[in-house]
N, CA, C and O atoms as a CHARMM CRD file, in Angstrom:
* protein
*
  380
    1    1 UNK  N     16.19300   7.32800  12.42200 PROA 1      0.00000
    2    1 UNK  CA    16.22000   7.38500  10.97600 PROA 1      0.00000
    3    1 UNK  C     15.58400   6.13000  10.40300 PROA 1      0.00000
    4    1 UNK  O     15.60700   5.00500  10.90200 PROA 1      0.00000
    5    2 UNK  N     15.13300   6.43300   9.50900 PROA 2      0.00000
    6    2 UNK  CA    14.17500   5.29600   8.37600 PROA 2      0.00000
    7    2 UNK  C     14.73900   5.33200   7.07200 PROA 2      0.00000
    8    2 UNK  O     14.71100   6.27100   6.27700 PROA 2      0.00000
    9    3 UNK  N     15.25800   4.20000   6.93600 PROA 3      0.00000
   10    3 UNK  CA    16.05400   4.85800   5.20400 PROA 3      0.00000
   11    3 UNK  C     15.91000   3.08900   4.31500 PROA 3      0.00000
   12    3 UNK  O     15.55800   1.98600   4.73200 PROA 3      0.00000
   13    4 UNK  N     16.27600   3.47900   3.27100 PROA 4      0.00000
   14    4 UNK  CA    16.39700   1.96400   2.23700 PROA 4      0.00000
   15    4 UNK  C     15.28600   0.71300   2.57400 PROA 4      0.00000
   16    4 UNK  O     15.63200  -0.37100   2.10400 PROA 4      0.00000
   17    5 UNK  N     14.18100   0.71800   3.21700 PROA 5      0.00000
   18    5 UNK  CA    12.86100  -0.14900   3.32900 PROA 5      0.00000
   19    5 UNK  C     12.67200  -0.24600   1.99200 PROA 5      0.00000
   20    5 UNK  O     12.85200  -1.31500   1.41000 PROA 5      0.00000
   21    6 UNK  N     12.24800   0.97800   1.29800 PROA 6      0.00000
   22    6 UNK  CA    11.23300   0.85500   0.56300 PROA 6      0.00000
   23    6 UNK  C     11.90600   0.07200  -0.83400 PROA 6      0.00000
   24    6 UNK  O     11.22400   0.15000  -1.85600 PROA 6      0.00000
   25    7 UNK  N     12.87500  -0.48300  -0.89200 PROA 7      0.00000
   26    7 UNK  CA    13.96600  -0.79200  -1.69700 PROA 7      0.00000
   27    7 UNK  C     14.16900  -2.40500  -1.71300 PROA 7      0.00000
   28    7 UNK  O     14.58200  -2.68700  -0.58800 PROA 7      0.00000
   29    8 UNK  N     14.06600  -3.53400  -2.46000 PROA 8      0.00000
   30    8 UNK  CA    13.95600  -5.29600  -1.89200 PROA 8      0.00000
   31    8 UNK  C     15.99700  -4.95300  -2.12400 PROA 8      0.00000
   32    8 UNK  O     16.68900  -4.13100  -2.72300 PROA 8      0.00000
   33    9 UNK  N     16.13400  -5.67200  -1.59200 PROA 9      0.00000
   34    9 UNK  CA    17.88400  -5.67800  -1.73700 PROA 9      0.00000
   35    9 UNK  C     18.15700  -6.21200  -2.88000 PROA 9      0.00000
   36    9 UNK  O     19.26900  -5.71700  -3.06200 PROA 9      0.00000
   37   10 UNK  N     17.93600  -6.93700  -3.89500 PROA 10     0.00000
   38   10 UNK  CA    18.51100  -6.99500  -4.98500 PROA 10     0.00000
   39   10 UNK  C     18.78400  -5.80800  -5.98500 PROA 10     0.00000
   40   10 UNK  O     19.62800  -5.70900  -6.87500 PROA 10     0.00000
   41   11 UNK  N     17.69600  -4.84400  -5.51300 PROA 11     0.00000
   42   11 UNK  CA    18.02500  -3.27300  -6.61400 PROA 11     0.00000
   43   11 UNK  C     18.60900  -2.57800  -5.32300 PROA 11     0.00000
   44   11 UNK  O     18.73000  -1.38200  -5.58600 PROA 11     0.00000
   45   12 UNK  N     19.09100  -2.89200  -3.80600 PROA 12     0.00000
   46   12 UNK  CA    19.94300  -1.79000  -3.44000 PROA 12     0.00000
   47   12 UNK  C     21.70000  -1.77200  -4.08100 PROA 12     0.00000
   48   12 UNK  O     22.51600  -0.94500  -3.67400 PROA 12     0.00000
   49   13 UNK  N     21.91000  -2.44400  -4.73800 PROA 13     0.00000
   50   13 UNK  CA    23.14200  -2.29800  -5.32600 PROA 13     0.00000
   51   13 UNK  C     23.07600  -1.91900  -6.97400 PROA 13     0.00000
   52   13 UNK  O     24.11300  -1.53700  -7.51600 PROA 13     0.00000
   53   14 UNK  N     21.93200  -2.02600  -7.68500 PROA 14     0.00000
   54   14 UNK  CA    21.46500  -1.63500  -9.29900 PROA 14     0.00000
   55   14 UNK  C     20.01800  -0.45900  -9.19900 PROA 14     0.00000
   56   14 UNK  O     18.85700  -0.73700  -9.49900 PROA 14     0.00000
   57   15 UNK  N     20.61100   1.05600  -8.61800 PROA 15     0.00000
   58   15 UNK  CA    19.26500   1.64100  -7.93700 PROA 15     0.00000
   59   15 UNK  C     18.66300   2.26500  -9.89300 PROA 15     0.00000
   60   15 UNK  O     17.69300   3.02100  -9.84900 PROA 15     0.00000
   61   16 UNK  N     19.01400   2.06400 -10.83300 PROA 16     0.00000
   62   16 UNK  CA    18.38700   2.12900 -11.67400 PROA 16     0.00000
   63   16 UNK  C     18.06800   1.28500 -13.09800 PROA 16     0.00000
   64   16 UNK  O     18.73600   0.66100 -13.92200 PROA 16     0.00000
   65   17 UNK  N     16.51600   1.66800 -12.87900 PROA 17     0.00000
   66   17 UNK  CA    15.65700   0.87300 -13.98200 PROA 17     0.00000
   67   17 UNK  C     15.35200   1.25000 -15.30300 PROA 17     0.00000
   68   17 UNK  O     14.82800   2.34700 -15.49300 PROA 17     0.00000
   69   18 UNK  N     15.62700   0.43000 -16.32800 PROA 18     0.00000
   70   18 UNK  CA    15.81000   1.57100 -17.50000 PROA 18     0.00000
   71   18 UNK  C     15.67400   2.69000 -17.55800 PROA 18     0.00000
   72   18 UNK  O     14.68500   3.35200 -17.87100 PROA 18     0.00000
   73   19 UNK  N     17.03500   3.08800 -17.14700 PROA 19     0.00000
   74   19 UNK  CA    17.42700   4.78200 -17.08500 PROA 19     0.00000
   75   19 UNK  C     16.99100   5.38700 -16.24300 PROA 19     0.00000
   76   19 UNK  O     17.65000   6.35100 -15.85600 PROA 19     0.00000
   77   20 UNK  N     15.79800   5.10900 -15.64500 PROA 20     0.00000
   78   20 UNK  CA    15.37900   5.49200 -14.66700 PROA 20     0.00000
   79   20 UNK  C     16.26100   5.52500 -12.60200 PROA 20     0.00000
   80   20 UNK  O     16.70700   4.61000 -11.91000 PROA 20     0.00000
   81   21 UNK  N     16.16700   6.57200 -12.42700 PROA 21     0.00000
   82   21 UNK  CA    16.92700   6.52000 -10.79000 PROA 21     0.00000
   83   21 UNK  C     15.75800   6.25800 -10.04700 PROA 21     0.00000
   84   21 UNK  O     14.72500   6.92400 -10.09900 PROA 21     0.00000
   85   22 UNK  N     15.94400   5.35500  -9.41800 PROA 22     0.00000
   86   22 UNK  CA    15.04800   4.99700  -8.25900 PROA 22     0.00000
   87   22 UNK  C     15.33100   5.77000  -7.41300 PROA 22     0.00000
   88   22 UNK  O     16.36800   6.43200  -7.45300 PROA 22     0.00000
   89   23 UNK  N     14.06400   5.87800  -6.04000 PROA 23     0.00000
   90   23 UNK  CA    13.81900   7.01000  -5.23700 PROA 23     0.00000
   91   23 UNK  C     14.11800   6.64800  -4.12700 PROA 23     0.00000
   92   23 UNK  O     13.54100   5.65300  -3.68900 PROA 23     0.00000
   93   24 UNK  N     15.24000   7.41200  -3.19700 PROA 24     0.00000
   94   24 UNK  CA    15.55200   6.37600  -1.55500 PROA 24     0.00000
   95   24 UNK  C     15.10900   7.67600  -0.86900 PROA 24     0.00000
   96   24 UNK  O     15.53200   8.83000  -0.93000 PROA 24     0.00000
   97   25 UNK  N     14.05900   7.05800  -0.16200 PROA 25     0.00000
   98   25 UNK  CA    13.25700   7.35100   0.49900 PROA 25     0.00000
   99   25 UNK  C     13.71300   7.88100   1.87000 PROA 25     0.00000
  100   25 UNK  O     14.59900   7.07900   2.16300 PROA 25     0.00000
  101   26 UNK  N     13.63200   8.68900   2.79300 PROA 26     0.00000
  102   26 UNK  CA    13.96100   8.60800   4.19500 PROA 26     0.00000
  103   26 UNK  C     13.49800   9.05500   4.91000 PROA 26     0.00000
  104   26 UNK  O     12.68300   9.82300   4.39800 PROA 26     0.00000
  105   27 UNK  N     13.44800   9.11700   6.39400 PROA 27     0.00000
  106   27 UNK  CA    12.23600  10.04700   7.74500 PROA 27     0.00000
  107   27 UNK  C     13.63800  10.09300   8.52400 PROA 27     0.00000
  108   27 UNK  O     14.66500   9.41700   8.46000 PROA 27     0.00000
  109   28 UNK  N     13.21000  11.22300   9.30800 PROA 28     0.00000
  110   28 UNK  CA    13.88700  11.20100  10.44200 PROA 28     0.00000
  111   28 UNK  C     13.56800  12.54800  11.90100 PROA 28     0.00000
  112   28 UNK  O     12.64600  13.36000  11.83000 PROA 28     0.00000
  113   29 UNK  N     14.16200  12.50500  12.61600 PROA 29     0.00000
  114   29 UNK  CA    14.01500  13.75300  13.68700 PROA 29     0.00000
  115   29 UNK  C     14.64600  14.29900  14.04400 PROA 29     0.00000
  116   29 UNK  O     14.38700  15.06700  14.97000 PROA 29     0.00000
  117   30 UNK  N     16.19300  14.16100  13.32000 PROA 30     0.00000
  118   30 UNK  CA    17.79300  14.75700  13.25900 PROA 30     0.00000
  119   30 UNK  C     17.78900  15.56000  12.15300 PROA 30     0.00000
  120   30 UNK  O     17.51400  14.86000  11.17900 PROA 30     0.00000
  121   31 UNK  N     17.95800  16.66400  11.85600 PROA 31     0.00000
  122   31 UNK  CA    17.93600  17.59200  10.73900 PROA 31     0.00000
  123   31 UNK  C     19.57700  16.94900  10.07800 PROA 31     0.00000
  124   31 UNK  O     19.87500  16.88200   8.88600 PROA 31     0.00000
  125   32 UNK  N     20.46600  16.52800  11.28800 PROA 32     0.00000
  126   32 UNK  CA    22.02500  16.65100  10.44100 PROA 32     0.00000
  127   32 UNK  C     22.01800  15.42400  10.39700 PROA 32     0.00000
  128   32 UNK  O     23.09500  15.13300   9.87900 PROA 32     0.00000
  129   33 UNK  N     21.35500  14.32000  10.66500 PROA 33     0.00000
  130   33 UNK  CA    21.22200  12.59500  10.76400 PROA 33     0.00000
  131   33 UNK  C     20.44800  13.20500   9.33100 PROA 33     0.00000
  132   33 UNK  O     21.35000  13.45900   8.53200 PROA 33     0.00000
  133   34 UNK  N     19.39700  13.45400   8.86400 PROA 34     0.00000
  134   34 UNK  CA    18.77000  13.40800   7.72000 PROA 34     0.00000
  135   34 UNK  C     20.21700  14.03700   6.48900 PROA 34     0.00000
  136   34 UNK  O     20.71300  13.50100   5.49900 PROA 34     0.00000
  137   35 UNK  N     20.40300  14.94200   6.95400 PROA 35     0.00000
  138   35 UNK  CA    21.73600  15.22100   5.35000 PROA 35     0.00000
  139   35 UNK  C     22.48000  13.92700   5.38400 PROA 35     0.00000
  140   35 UNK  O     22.56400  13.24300   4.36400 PROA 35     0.00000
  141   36 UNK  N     22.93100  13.62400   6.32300 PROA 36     0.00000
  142   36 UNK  CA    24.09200  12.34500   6.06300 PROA 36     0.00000
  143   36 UNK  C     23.59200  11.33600   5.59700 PROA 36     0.00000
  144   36 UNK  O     24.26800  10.83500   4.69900 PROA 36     0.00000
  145   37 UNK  N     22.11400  10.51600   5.99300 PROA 37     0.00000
  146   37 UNK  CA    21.55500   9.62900   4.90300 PROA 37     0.00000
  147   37 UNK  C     21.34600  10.27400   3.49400 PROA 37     0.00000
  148   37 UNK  O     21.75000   9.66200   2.50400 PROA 37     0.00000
  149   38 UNK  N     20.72500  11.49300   3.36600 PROA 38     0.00000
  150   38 UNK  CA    20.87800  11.76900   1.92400 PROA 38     0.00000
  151   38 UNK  C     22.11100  11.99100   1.09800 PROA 38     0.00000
  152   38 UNK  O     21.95400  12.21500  -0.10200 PROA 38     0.00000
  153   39 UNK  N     23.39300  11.95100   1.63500 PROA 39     0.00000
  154   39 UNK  CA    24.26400  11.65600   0.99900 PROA 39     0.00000
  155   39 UNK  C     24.24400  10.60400   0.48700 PROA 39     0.00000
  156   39 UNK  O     24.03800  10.39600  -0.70800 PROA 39     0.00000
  157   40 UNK  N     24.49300   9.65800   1.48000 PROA 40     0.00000
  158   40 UNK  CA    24.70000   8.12600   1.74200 PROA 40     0.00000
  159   40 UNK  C     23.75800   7.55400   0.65300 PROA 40     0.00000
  160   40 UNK  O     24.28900   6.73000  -0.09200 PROA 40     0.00000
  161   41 UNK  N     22.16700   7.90800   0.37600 PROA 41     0.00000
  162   41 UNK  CA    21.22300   8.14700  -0.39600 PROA 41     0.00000
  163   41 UNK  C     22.24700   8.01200  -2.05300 PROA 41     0.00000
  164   41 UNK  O     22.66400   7.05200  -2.70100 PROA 41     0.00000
  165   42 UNK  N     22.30900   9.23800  -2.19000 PROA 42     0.00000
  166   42 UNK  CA    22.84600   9.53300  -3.23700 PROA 42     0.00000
  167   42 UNK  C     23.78500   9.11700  -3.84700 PROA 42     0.00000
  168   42 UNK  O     23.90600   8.87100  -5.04700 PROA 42     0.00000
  169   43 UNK  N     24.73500   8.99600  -2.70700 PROA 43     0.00000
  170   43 UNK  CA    26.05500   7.95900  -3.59100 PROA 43     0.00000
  171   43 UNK  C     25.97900   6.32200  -3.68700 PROA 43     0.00000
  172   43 UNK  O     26.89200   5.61800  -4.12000 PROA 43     0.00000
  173   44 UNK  N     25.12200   6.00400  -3.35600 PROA 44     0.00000
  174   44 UNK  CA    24.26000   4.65000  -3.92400 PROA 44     0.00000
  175   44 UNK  C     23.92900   4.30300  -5.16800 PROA 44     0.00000
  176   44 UNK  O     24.01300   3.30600  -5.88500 PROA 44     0.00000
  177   45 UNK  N     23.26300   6.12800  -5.26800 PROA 45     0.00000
  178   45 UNK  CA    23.00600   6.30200  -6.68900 PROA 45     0.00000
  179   45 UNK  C     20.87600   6.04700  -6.95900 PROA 45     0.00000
  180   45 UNK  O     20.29200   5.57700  -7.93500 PROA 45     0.00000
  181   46 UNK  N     20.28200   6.60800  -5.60900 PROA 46     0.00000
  182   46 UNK  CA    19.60800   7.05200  -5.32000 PROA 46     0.00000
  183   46 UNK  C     19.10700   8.41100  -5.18400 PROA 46     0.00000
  184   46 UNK  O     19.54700   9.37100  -4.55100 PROA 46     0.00000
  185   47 UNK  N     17.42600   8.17700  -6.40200 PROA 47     0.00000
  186   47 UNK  CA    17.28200   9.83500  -5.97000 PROA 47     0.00000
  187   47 UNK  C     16.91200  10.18800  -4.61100 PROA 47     0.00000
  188   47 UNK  O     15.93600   9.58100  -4.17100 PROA 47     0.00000
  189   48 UNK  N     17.42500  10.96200  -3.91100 PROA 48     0.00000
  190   48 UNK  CA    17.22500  11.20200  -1.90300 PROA 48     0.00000
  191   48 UNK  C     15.45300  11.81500  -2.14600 PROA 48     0.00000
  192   48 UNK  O     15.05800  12.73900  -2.85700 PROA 48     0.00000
  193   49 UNK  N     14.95200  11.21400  -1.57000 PROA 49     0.00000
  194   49 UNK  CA    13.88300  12.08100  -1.02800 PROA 49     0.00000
  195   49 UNK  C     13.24200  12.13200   0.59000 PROA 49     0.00000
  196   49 UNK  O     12.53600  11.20900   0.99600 PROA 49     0.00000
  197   50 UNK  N     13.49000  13.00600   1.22000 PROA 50     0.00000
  198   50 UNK  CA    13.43800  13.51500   2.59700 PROA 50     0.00000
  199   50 UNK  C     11.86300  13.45100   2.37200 PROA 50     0.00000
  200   50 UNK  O     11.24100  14.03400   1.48400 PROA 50     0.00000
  201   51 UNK  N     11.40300  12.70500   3.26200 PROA 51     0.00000
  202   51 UNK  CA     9.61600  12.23200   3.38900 PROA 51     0.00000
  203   51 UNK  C      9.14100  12.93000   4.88200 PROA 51     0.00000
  204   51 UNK  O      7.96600  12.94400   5.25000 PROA 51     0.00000
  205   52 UNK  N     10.51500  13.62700   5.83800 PROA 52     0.00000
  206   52 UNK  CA     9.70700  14.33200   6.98400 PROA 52     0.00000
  207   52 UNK  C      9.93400  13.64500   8.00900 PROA 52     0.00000
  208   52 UNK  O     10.24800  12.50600   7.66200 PROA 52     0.00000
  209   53 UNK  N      9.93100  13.79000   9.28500 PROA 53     0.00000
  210   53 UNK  CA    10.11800  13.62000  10.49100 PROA 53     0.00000
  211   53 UNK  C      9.51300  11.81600  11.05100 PROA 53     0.00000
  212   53 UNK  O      8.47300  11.37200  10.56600 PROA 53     0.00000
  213   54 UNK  N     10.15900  11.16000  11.85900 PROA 54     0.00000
  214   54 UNK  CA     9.75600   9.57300  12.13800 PROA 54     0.00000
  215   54 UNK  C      8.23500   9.42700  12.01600 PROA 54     0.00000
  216   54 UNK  O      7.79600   8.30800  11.75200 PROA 54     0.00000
  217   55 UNK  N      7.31400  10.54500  12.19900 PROA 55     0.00000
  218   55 UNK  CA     6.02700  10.12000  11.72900 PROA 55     0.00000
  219   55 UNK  C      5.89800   9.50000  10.26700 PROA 55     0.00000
  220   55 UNK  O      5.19200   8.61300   9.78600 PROA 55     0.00000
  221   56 UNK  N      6.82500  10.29700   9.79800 PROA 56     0.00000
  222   56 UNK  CA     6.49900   9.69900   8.11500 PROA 56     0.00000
  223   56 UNK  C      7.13500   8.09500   7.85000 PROA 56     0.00000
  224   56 UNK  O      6.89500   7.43600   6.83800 PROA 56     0.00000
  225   57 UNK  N      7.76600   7.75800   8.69400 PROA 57     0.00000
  226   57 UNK  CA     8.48300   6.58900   8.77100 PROA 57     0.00000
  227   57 UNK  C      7.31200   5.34000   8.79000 PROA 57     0.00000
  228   57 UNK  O      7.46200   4.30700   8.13700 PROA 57     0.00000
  229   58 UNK  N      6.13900   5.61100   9.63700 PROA 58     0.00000
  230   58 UNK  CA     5.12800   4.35400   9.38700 PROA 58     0.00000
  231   58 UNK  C      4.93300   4.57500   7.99800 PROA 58     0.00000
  232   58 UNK  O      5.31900   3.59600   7.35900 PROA 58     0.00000
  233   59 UNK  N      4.50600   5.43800   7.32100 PROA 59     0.00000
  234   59 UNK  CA     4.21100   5.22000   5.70600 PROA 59     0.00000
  235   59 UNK  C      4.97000   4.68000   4.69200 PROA 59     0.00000
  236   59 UNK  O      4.64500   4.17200   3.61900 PROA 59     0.00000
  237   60 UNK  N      6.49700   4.95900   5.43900 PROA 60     0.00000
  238   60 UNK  CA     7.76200   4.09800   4.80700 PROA 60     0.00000
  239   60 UNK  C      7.25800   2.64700   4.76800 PROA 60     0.00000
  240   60 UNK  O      7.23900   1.91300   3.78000 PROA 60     0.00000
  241   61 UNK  N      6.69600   2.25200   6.49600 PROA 61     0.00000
  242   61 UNK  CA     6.60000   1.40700   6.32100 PROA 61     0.00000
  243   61 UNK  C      5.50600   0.41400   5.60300 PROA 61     0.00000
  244   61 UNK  O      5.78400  -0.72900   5.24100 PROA 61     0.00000
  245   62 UNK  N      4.49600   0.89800   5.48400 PROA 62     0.00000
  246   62 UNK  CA     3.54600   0.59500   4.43600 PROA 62     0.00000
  247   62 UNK  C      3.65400   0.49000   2.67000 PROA 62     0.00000
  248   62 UNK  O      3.13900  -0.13800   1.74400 PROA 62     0.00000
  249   63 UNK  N      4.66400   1.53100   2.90300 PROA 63     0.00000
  250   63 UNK  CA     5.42500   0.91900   1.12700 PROA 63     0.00000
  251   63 UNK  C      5.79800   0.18200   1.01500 PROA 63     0.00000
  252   63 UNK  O      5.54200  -0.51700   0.03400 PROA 63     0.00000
  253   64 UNK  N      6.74000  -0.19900   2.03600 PROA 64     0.00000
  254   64 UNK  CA     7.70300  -1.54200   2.09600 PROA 64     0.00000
  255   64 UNK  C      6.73500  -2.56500   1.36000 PROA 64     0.00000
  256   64 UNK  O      6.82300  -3.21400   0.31800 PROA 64     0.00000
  257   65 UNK  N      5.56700  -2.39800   2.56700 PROA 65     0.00000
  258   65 UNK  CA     5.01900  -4.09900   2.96500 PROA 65     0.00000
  259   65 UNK  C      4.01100  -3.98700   1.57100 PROA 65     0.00000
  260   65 UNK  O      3.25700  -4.91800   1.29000 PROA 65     0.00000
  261   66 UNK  N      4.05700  -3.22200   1.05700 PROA 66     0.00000
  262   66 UNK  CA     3.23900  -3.30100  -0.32800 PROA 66     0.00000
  263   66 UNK  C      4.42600  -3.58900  -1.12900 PROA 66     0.00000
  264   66 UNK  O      4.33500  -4.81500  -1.06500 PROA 66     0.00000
  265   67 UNK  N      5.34000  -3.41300  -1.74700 PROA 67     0.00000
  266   67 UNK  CA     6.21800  -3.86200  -2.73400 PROA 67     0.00000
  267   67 UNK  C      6.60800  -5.20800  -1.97400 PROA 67     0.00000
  268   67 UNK  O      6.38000  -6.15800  -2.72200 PROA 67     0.00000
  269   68 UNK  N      7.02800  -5.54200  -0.96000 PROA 68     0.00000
  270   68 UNK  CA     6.84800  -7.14300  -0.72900 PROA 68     0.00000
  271   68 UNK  C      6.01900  -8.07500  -0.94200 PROA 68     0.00000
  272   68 UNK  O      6.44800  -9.17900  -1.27500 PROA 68     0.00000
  273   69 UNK  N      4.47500  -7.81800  -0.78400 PROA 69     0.00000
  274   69 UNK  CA     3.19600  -8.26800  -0.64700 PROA 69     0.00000
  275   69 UNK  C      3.07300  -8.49600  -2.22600 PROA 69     0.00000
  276   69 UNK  O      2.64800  -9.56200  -2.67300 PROA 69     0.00000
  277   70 UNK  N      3.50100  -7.34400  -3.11300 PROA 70     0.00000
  278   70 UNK  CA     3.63600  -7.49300  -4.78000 PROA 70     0.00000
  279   70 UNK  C      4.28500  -8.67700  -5.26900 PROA 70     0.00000
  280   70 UNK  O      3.87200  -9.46600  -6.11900 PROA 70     0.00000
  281   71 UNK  N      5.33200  -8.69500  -4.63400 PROA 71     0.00000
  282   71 UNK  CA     6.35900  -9.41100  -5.19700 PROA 71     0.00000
  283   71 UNK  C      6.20600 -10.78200  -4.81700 PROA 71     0.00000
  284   71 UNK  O      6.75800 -11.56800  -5.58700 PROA 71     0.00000
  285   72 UNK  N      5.53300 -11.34800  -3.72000 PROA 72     0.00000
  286   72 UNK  CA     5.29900 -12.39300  -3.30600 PROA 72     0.00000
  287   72 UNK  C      3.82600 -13.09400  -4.03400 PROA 72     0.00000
  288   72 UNK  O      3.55000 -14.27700  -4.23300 PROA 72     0.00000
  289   73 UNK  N      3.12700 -11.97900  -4.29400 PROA 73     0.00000
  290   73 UNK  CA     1.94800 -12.65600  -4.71200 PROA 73     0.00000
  291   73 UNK  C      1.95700 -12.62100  -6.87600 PROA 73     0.00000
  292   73 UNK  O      1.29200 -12.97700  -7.84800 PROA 73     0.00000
  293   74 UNK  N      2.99800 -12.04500  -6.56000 PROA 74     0.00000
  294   74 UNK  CA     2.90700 -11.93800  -8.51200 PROA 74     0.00000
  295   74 UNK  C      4.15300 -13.19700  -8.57500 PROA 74     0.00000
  296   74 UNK  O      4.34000 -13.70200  -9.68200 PROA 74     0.00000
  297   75 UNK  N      4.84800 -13.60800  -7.60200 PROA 75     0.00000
  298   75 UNK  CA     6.10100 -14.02400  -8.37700 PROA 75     0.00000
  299   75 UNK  C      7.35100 -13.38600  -8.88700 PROA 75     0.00000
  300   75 UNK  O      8.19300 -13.90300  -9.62100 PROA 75     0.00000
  301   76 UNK  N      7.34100 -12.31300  -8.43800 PROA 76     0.00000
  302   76 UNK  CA     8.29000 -11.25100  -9.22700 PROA 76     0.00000
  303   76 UNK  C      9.88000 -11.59000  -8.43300 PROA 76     0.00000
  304   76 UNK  O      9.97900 -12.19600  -7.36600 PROA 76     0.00000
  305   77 UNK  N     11.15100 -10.99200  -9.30900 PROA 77     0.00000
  306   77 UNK  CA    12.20800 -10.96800  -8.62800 PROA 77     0.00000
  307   77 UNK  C     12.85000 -10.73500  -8.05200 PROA 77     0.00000
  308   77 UNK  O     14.05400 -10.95100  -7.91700 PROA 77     0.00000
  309   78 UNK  N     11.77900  -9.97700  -7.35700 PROA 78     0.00000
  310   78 UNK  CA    12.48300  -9.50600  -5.76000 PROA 78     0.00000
  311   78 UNK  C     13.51400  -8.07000  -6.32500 PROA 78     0.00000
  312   78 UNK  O     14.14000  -7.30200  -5.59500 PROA 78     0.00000
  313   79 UNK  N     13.46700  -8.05700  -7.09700 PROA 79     0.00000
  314   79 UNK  CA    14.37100  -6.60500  -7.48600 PROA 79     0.00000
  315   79 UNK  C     13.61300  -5.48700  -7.65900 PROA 79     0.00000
  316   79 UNK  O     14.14800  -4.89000  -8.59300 PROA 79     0.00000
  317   80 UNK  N     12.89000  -5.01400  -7.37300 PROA 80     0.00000
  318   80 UNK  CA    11.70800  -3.78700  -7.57600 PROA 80     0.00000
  319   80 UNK  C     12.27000  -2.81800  -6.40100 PROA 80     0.00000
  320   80 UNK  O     13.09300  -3.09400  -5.52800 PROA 80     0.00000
  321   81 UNK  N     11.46400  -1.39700  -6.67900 PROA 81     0.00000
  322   81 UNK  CA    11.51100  -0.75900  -5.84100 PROA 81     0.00000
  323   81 UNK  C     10.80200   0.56300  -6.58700 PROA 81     0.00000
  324   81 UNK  O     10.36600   0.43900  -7.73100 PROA 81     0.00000
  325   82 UNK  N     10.67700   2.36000  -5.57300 PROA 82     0.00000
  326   82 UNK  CA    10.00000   3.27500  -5.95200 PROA 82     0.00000
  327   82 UNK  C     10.53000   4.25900  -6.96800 PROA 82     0.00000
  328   82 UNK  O     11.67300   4.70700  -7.06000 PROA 82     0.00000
  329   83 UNK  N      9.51600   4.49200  -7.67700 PROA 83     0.00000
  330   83 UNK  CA     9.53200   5.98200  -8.24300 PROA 83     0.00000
  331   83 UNK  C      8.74600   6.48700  -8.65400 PROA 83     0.00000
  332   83 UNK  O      7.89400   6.00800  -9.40200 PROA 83     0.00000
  333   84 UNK  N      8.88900   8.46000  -7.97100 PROA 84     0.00000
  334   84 UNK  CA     7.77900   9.24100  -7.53400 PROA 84     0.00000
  335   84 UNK  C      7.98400  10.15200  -8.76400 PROA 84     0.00000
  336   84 UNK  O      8.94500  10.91100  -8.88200 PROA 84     0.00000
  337   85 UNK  N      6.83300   9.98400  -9.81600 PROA 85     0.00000
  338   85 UNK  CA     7.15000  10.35900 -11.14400 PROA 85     0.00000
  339   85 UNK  C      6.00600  11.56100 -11.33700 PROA 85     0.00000
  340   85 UNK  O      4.89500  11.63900 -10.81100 PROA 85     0.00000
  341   86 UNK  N      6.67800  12.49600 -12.30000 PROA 86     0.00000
  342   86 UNK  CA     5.77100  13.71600 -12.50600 PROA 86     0.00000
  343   86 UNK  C      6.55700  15.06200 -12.42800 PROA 86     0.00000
  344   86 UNK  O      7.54900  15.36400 -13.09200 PROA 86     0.00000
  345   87 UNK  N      5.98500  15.72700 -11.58700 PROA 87     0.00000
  346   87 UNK  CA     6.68300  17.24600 -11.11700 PROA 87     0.00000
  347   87 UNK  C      7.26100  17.21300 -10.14800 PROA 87     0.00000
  348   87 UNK  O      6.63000  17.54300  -9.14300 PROA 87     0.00000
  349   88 UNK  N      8.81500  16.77900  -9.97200 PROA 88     0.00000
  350   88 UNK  CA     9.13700  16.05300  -8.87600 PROA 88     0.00000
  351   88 UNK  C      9.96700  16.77600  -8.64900 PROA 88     0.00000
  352   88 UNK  O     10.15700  16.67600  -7.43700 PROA 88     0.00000
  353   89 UNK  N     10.97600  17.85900  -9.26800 PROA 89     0.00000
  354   89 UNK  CA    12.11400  19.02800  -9.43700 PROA 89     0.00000
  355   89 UNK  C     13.22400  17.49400 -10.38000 PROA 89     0.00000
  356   89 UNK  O     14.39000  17.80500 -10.62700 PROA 89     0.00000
  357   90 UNK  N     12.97700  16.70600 -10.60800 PROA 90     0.00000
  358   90 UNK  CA    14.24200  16.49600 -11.18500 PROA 90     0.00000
  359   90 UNK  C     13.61700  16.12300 -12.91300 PROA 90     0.00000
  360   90 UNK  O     12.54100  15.77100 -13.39600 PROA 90     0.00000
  361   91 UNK  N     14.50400  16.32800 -13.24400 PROA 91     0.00000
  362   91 UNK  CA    14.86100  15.90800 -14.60300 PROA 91     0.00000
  363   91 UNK  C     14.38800  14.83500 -15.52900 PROA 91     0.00000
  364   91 UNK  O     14.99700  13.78400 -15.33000 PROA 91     0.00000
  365   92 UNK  N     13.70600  14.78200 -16.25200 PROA 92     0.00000
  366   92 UNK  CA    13.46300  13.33500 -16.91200 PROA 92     0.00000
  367   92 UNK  C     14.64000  12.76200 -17.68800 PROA 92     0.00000
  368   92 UNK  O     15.16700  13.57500 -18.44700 PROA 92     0.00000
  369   93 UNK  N     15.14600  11.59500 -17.66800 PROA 93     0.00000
  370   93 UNK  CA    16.11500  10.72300 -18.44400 PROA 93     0.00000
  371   93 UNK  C     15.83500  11.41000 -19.87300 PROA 93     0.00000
  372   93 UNK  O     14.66600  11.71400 -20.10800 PROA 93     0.00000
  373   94 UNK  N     16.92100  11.70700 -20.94900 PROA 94     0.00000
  374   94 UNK  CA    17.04000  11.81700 -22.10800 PROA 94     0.00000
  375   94 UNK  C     17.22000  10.78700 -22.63200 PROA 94     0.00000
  376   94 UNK  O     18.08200   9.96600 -22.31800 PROA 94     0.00000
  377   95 UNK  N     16.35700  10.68900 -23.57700 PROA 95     0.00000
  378   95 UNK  CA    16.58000   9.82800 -24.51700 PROA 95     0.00000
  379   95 UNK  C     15.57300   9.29500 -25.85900 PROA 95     0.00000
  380   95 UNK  O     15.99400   8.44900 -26.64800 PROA 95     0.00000
C-alpha cells in the first residue's frame, strides 16, 4: 500500500483548504488492504481516491517530490497538498 505521500504533514491533521477537502490519494495490490486505507482515508477527513494497483504508486511518488520541490524552492509552509478538481463525482463546496 501507498497512501498519505502526497500530503506534507502539517495538512495531514487540517485535510481542508478553504472549504475545500483535500484528496488522499492511494495504490495498492490488496483489493481489501485498499477499502481499509480508504476508510482510514476518509475519517481523516480526506477525499479517498483509489489511483490503482502499486504501479500507480511511482506516480504517487512523483507528486510527492513535486509538492516538496514547491515548497522548498518557493518558501512555502510546508502545509500544502492535492486536489483533483473538475468532474470528479463529488460535489463542489456551497457557498
Amino acid at each position: 500500500m501507498k497512501a498519505f505521500n502526497t500530503v506534507l504533514g502539517d495538512r495531514l491533521t487540517i485535510p481542508v483548504v478553504s472549504g475545500v477537502r483535500l484528496d488522499g490519494f492511494y495504490a495498492g495490490a490488496d483489493p481489501g488492504a485498499r477499502a481499509v486505507v480508504a476508510e482510514l482515508v476518509t475519517a481523516m477527513g480526506f477525499r479517498p481516491l483509489d489511483v490503482g494497483g502499486l504501479r500507480a504508486a511511482r506516480s504517487l511518488e512523483h507528486l510527492a517530490y513535486l509538492n516538496i520541490s514547491l515548497n522548498a524552492r518557493n518558501g512555502w509552509s510546508r502545509s500544502s497538498g492535492w486536489k483533483l478538481l473538475g468532474d470528479t463525482g463529488e460535489e463542489p463546496p456551497s457557498g
